[in-house]
C-alpha positions as CSV (number, residue, x, y, z in Angstrom):
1,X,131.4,83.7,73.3
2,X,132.7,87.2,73.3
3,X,131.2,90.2,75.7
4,X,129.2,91.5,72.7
5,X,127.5,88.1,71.8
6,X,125.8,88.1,75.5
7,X,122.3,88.9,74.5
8,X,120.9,91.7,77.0
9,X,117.4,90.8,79.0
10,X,115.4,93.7,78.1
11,X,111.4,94.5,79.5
12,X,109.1,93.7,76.9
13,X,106.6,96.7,77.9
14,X,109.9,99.6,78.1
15,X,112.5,97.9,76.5
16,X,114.6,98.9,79.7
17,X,117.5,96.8,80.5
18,X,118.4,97.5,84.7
19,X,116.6,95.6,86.8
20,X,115.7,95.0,90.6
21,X,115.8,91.6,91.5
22,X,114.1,89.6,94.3
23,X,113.4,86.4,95.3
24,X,109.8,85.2,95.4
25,X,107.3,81.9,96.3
26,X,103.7,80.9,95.1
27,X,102.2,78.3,97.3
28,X,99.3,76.4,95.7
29,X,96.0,76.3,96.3
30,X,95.9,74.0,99.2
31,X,99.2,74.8,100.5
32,X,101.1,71.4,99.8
33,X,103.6,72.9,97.1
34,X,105.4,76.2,97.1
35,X,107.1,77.3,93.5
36,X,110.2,79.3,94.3
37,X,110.7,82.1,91.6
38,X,113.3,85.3,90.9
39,X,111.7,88.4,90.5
40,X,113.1,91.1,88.0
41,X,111.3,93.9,88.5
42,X,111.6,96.6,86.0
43,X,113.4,100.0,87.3
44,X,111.7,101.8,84.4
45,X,108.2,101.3,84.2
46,X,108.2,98.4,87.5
47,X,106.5,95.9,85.0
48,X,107.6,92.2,87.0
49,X,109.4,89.3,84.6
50,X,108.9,85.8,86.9
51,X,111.4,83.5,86.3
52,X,110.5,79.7,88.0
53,X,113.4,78.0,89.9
54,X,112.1,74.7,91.6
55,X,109.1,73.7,93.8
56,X,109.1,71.2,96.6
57,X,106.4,69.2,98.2
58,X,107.8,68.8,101.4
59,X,109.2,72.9,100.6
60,X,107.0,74.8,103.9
61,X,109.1,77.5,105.1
């Protein structure tokens, strides 16, 4: 795959294509499970694209 085949992640709201990313976690309701994610966060117009990574039962820190 050559340099130009890589497609480009672009925001769906600005069509911007530089990013901030971070590193994020949604516990559930109850608190037994917590859903690791990586944030991009839009440098244009800030809108957030959640990506999900793994989640953990025993996951409490």
């Amino acid at each position: 795959m050559t340099t130009s085949e890589i497609p480009v992640l672009r925001c769906p709201l600005c069509k911007g294509s530089d990013f901030q990313q971070e590193v994020g976690r949604l516990d559930s309701r109850w608190g037994l499970t917590s859903h690791r994610m990586t944030l991009l966060i839009c440098k244009s117009c800030r809108y957030i694209l959640h990506f999900y990574d793994k989640n953990s039962i025993f996951d409490f820190d």
